[in-house]
C-alpha positions as CSV (number, residue, x, y, z in Angstrom):
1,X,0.0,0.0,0.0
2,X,1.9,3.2,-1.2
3,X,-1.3,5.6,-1.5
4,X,-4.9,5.3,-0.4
5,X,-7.5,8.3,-1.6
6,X,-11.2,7.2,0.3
7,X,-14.0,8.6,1.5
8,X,-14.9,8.3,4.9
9,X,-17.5,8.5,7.7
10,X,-16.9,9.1,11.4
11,X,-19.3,8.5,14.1
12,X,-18.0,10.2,17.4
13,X,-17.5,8.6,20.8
14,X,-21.2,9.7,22.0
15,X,-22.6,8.0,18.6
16,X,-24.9,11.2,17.6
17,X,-22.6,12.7,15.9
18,X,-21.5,11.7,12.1
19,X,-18.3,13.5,10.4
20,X,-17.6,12.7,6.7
21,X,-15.0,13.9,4.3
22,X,-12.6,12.4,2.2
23,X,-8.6,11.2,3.8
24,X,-5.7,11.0,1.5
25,X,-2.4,8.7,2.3
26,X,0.7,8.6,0.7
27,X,3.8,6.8,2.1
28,X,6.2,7.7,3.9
29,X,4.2,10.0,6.3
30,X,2.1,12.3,3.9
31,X,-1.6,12.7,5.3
32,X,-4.6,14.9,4.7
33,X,-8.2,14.0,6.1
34,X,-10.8,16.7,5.0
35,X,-14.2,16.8,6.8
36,X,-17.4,17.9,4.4
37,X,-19.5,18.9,7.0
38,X,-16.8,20.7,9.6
39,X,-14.2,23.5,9.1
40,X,-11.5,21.2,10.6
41,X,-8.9,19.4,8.8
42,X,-5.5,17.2,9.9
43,X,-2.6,17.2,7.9
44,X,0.9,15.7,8.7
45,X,3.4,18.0,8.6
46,X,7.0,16.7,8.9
47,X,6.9,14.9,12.4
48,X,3.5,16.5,13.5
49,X,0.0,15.4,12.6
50,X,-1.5,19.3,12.9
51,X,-5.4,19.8,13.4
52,X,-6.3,23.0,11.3
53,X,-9.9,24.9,11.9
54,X,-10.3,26.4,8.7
55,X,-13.0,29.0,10.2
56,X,-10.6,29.8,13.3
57,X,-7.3,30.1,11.6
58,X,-6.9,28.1,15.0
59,X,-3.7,25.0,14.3
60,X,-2.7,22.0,17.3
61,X,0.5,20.6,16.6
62,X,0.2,17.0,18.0
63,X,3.5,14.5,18.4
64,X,3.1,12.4,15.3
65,X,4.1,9.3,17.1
66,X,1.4,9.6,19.2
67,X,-1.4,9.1,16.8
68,X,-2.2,6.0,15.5
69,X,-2.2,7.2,12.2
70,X,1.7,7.5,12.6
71,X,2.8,3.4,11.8
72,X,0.2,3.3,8.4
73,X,2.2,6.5,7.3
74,X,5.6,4.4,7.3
75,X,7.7,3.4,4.4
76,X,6.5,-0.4,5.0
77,X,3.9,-0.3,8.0
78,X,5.7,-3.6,10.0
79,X,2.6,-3.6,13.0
80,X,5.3,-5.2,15.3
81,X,7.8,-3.0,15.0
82,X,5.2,0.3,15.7
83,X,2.5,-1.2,18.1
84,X,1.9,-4.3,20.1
85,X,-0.5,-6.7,18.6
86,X,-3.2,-8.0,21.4
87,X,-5.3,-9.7,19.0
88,X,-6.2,-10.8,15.5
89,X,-9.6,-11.6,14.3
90,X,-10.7,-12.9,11.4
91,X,-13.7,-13.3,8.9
92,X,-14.6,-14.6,5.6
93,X,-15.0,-10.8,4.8
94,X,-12.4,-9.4,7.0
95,X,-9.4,-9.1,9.2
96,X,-9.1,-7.0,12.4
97,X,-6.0,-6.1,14.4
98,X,-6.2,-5.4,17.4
99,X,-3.2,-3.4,18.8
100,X,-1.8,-0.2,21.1
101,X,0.9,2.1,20.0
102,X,4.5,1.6,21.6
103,X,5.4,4.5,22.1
104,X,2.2,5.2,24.5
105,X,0.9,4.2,27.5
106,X,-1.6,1.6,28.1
107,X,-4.1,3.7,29.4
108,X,-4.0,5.9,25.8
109,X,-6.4,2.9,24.8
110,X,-6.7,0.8,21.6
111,X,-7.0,0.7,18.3
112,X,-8.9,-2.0,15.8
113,X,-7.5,-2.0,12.2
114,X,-10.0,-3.4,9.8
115,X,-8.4,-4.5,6.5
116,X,-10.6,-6.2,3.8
117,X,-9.9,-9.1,2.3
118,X,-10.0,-10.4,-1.9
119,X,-8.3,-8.5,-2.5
120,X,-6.7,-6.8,0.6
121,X,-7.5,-3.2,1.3
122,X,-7.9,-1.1,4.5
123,X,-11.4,-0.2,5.3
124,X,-11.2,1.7,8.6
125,X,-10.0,1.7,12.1
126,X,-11.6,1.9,15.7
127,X,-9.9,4.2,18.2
128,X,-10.9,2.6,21.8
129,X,-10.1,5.9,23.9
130,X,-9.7,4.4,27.5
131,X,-12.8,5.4,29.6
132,X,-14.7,6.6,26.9
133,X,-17.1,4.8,23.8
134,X,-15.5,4.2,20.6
135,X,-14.5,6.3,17.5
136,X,-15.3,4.2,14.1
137,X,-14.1,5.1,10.9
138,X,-15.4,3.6,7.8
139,X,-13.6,3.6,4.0
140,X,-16.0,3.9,1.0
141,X,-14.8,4.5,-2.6
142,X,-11.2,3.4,-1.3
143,X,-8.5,3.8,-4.4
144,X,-5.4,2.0,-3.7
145,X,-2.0,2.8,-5.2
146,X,-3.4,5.8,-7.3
147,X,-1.5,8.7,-8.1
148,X,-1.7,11.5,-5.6
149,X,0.1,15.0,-5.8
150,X,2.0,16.1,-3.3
151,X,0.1,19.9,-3.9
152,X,-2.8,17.8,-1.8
153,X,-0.7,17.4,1.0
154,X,0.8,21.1,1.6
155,X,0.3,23.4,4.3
156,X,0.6,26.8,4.9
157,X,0.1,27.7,8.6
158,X,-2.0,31.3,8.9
159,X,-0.6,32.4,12.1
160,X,3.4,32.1,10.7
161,X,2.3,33.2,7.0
162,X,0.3,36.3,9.2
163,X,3.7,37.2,11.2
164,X,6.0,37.2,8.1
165,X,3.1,39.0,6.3
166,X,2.6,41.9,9.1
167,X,6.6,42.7,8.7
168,X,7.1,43.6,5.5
């Protein structure tokens, strides 16, 4: 898997509310999820995964590594090597791994990996926030191996471009 373009859906931890958009992958570490219905958007930049809000100008810079997002982004996405495994199952329509990230602590919760099978694909994830319901995330329309620009995956931070901007 060297690029995934998809459409998605997102039903928040309280289950009322739904999020869609589109998300856009491309290995090593280039990510861009767009919401339709919300002024927020997360891009990687570098070694952070940055949560813009388009309506605020408002950016969070979050640790990369942190995310679960970070071990899909890498070159060759080796699950052992980025998060511990806690369980596999399988279907006759799916797999699901079950894992946590290494570099956090057990109590930053879980995540399910959903990856369709014949032929293989990734369909979605399910962040397990500890104490709290889960996030699901479902693929539609998921293009695999497709040629992305690299124009889709820029960004230009308001609050620096506003400084440099306010000094000339």
């Amino acid at each position: 898997m060297k690029t995934v373009h998809a459409d998605f859906s997102q039903i928040s931890e309280n289950g009322a509310n739904v999020a869609e958009g589109e998300i856009f992958i491309k290995k090593p570490g280039k990510a861009r999820i767009t919401y339709s219905n919300s002024p927020m958007e997360i891009i990687t930049v570098g070694t952070w995964l940055v949560q813009y809000d388009k309506k605020t100008k408002g950016t969070t810079y979050i640790d990369l590594k942190s995310v679960p997002l970070y071990f899909i982004l890498q070159p060759n996405a080796a699950f052992r090597e980025y998060v511990n495994v806690l369980g596999i199952v399988q279907s006759a329509s799916n797999t699901k791994i079950i894992a946590t990230l290494k570099q956090n602590k057990a109590s930053d919760g879980q995540i399910t990996i959903v990856f369709g099978e014949n032929p293989l694909r990734l369909e979605g994830w399910i962040i397990h926030p500890t104490g709290a319901k889960p996030i699901v995330v479902n693929l539609r329309n998921v293009k695999m191996n497709c040629p992305i620009s690299d124009e889709v995956f820029k960004f230009d931070d308001p609050r620096i471009r506003d400084k440099l901007g306010s000094t000339d």
